[in-house]
MIPAZA-902431 format. One record per atom (N, C-alpha, C, O): x, y, z; residue in one letter. Coordinates in pm, whole numbers, padded with zeros to 5 digits, always signed. Example, Ala and Ser with C-alpha at 12.3 -4.5 7.8 and 13.67 -1.06 7.14 Angstrom:
BEGIN
+01319-00569+00780A/+01230-00450+00780A/+01320-00330+00780A/+01424-00332+00846A/+01285-00225+00708S/+01367-00106+00714S/+01290+00003+00787S/+01341+00114+00804S/
***
This chain:
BEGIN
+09090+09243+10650X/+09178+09193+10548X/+09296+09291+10536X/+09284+09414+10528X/+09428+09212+10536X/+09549+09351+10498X/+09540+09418+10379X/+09462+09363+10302X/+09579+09493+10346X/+09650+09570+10267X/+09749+09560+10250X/+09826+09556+10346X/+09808+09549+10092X/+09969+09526+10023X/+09982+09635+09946X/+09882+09696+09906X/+10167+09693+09902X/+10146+09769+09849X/+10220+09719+09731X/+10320+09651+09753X/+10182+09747+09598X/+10237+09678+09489X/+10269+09759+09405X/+10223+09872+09425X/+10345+09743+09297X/+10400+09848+09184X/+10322+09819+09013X/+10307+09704+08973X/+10297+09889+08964X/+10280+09893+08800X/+10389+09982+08768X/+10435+10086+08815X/+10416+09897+08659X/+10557+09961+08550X/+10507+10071+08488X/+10582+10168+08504X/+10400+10098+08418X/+10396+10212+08363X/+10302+10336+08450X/+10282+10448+08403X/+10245+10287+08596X/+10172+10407+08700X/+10248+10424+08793X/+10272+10534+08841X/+10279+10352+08819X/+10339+10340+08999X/+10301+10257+09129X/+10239+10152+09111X/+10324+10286+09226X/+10269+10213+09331X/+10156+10285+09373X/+10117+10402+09373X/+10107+10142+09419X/+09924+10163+09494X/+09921+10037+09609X/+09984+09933+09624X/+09835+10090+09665X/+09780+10003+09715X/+09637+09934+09769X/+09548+10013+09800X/+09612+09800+09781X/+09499+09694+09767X/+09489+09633+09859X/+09590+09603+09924X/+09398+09604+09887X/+09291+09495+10024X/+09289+09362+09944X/+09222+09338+09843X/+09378+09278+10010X/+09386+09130+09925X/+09435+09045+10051X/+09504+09091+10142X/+09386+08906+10042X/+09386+08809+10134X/+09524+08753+10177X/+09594+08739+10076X/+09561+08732+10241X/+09677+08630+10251X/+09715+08601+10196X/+09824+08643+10156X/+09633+08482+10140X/+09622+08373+10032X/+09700+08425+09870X/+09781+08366+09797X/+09644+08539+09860X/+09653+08618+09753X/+09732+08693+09735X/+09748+08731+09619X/+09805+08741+09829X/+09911+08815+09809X/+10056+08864+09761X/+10110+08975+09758X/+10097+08735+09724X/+10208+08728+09649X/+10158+08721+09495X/+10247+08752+09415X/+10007+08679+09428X/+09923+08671+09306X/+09988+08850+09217X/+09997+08960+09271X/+10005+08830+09144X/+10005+08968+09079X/+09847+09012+09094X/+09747+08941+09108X/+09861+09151+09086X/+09772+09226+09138X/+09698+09288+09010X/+09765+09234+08922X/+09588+09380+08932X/+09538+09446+08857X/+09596+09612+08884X/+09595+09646+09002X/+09616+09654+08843X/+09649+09777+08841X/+09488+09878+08836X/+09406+09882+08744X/+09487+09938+08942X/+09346+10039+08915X/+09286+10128+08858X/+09169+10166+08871X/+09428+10189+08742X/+09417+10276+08676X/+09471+10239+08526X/+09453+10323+08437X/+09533+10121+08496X/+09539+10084+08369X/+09548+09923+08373X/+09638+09884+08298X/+09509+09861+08412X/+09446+09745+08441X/+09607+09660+08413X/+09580+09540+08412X/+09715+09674+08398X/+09790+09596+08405X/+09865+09488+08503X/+09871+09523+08621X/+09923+09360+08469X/+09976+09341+08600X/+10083+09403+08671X/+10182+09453+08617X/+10064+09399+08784X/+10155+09498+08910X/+10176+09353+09011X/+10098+09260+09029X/+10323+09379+09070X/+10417+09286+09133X/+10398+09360+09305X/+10399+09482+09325X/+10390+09300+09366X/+10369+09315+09531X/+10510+09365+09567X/+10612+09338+09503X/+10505+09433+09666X/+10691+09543+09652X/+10678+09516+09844X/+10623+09580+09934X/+10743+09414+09843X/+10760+09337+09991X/+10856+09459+10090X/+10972+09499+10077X/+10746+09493+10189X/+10781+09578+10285X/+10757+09596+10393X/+10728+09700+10452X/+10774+09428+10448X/+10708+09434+10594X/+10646+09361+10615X/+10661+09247+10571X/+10555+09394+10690X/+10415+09381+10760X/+10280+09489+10677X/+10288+09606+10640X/+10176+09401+10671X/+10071+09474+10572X/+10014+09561+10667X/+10034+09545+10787X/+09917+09689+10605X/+09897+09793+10731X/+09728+09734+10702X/+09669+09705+10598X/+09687+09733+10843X/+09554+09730+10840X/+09464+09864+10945X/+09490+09926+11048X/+09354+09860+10851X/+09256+09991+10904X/+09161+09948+10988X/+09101+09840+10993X/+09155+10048+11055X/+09058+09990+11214X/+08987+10149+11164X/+09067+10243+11162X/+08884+10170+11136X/+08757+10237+11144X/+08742+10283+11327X/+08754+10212+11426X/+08714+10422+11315X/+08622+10442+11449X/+08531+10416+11416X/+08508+10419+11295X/+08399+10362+11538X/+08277+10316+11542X/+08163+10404+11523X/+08046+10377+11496X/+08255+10580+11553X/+08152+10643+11479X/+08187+10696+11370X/+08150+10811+11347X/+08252+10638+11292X/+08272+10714+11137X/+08177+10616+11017X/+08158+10497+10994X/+08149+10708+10979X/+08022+10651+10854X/+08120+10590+10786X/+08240+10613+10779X/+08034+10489+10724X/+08073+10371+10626X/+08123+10480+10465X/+08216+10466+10385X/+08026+10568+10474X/+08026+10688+10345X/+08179+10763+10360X/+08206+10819+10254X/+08233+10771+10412X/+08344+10851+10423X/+08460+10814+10371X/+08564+10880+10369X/+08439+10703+10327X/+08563+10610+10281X/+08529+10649+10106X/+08615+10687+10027X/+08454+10639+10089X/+08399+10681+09945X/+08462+10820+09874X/+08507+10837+09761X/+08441+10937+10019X/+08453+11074+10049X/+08608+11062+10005X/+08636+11121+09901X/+08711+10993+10071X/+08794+10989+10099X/+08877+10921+09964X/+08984+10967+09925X/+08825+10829+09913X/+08882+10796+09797X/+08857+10894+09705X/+08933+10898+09608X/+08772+10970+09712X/+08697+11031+09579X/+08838+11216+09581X/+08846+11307+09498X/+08900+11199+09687X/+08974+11302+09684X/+09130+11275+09656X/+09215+11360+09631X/+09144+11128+09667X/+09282+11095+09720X/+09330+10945+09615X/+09265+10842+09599X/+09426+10971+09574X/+09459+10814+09515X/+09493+10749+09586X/+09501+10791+09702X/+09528+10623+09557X/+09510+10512+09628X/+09690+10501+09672X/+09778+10495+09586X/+09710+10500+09782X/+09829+10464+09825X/+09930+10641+09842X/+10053+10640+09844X/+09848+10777+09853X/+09875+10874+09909X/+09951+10901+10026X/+10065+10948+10014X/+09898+10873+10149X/+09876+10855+10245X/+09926+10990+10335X/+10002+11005+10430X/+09826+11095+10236X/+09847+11236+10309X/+09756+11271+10431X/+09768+11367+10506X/+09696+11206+10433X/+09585+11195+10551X/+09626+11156+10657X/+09626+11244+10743X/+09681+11010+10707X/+09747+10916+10766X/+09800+11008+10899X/+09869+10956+10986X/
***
């Protein structure tokens, strides 16, 4: 599934795993539950996992990093 990156007025931009279908839908905001507007930039980025990286690492990885960082990358 892609990933979009969308804005909240009072956090900022983040970004979410949302369908096609769904993507132009206003979005929830993850940190103050408001609606957030999709901030059209392209093409959506999608994640391809290596086959040996644990399913757990993504957890690891959120648990250090907000959502839409992308200091890792």
């Amino acid at each position: 599934m892609p990933i979009y990156d969308y804005r909240c007025d009072a956090c900022g931009a983040f970004d979410q795993m949302r369908s096609v279908a769904a993507r132009d839908l206003p979005a929830e905001c993850p940190w103050c539950g408001m609606a957030a507007v999709r901030i059209p930039n392209g093409l959506p980025v999608l994640i391809r996992h290596a086959d040996d990286q644990a399913a757990s690492d993504d957890g690891a990885y959120l648990a250090r990093h907000r959502t839409g960082c992308r200091c890792c990358l």
